[in-house]
C-alpha positions as CSV (number, residue, x, y, z in Angstrom):
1,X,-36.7,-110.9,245.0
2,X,-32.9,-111.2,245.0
3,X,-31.5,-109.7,242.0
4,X,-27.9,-111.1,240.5
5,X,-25.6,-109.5,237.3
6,X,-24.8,-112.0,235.3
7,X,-23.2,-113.0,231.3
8,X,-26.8,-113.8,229.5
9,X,-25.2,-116.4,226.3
10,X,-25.7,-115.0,222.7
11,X,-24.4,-116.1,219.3
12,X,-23.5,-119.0,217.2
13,X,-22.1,-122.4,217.7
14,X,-18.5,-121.9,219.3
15,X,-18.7,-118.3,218.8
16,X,-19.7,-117.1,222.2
17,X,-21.5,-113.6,222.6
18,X,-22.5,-112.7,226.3
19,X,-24.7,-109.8,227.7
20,X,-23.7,-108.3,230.9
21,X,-27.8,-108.1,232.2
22,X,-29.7,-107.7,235.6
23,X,-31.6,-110.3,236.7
24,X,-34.1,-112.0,239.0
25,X,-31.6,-114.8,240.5
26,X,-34.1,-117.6,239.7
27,X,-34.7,-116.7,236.0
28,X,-33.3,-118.8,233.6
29,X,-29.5,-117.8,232.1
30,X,-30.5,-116.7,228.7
31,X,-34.3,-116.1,229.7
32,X,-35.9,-112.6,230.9
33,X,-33.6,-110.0,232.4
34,X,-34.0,-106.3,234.0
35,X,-31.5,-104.6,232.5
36,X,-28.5,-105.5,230.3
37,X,-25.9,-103.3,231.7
38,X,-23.1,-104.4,229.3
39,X,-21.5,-107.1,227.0
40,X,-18.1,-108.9,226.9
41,X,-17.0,-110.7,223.3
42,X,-14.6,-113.8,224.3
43,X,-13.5,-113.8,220.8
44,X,-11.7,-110.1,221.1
45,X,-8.0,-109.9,222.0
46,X,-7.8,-109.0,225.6
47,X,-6.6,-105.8,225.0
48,X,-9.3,-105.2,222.7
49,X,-11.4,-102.2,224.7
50,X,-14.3,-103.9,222.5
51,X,-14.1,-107.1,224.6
52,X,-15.8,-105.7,227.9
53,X,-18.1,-102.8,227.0
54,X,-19.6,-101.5,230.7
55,X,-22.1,-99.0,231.9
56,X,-20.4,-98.2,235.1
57,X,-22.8,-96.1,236.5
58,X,-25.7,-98.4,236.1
59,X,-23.8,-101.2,237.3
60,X,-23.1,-99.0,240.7
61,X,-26.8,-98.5,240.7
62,X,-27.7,-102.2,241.0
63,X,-24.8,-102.7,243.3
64,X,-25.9,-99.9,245.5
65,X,-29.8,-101.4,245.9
66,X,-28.1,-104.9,246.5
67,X,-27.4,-106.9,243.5
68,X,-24.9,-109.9,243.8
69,X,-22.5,-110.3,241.2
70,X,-21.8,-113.4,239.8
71,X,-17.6,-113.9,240.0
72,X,-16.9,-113.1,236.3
73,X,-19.0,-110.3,236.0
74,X,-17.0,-108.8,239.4
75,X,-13.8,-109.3,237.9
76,X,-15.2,-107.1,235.0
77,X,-16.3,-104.5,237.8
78,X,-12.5,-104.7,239.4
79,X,-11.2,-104.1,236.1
80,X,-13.2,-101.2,235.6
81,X,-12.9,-99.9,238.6
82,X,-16.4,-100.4,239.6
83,X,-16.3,-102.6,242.6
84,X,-13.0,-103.9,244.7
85,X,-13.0,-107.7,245.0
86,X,-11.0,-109.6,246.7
87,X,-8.6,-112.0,245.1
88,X,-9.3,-115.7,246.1
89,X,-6.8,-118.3,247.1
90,X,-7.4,-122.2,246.3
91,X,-4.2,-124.0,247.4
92,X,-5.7,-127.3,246.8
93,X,-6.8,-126.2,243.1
94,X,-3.5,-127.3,241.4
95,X,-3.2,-130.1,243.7
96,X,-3.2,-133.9,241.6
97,X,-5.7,-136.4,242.9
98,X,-5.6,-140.0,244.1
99,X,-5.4,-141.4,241.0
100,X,-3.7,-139.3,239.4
101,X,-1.0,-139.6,242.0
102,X,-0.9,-143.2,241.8
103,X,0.0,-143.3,238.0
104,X,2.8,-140.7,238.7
105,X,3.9,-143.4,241.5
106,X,4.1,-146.3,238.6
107,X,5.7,-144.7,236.8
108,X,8.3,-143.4,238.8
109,X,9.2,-146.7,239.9
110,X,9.2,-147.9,236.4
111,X,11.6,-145.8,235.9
112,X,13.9,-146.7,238.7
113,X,13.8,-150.2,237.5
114,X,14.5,-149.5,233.8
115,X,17.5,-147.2,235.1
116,X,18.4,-150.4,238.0
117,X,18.3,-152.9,234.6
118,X,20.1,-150.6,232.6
119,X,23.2,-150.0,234.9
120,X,23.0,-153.9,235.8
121,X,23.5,-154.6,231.3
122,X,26.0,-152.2,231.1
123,X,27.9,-153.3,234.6
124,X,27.8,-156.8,233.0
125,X,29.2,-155.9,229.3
126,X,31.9,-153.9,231.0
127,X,32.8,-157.0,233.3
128,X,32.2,-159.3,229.5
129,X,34.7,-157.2,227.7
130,X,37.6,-157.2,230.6
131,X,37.2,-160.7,231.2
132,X,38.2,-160.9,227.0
133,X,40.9,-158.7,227.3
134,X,42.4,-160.8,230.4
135,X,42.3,-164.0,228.3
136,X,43.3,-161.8,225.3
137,X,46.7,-160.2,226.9
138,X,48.8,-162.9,228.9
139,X,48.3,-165.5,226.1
140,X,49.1,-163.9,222.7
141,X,52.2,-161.5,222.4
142,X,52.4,-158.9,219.7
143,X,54.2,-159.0,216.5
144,X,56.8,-156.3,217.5
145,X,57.6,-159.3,220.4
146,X,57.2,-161.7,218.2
147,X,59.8,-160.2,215.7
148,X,62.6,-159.0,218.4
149,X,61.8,-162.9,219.6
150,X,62.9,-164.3,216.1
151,X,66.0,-162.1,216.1
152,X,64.4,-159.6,213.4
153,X,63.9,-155.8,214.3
154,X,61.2,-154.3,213.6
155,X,62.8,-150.9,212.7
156,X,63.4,-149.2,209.6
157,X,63.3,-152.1,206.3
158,X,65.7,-150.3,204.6
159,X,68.1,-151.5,207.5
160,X,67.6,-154.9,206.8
161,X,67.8,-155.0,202.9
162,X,71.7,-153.7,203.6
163,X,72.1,-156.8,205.3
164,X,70.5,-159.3,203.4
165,X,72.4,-161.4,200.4
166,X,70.6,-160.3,197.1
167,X,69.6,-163.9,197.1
168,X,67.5,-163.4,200.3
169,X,66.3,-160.2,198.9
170,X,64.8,-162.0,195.8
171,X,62.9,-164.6,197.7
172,X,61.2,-161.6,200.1
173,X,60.6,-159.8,196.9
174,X,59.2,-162.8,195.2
175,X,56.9,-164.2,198.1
């Protein structure tokens, strides 16, 4: 008869209770056990000393005549001090899969084209808006060159009221 420690489920809908227990390796989960040896509340804070409660020298007992345990109940026993295991290494675990590395594909290279048609609209409104300011600037001069043109400064007004005729001065005024 091989003999495995094991979590044995207890409590309520979503509010998980386990039994540490000894048991024949072909009996149900929650079915008959040997021995229960222990029992670890999920719920608890894992600092909590309540979470994992252990009878460690029953549990080196069953590991002494040969039970297995099952791989959370050993890291309760490396916790406590009861049994050495060895940590395990699964560089494929975090690893995506075929699909999943196909969508990541998509949309990188939806992406790249949304960034590709975005530098193409902006390269064509900067080439829009100097095209403008090409017609704009050899065609139409400013009013400063436009006033210096017509023989009037565009300094100070006060400069030009002493020259006017009072006459001239009335018709600005007026207009």
């Amino acid at each position: 008869m091989s003999v495995s420690i094991r979590l044995s489920r207890g409590g309520a809908k979503k509010r998980p209770y386990y039994r540490i227990v000894v048991a024949n390796s072909r009996s149900p989960r929650d079915g008959a056990f040997i021995e229960k040896i222990g029992t670890y509340n999920p719920l608890l804070a894992k600092d909590d000393e309540k979470r994992v409660v252990l009878n460690t020298e029953r549990a080196k007992h069953w590991l002494s005549v040969g039970a297995q345990p099952t791989d959370r109940v050993a890291r309760f026993f490396d916790a406590a001090g009861v049994k050495e295991r060895a940590a395990r290494n699964n560089p494929n675990k975090g690893v995506p899969g075929d699909k999943a590395k196909e969508r990541a594909e998509e949309r990188a290279s939806k992406a790249a084209e949304a960034a590709e048609a975005e530098a193409a609209t902006q390269e064509e409104t900067v080439d829009v808006i100097a095209e403008k300011l090409e017609e704009a600037t050899p065609d139409t001069a400013t009013p400063a060159d436009q006033a210096t043109d017509e023989g009037v400064s565009n300094s100070d007004p006060a400069e030009g009221a002493d020259d006017a005729t009072p006459a001239e001065g009335a018709e600005h005024a007026k207009a």
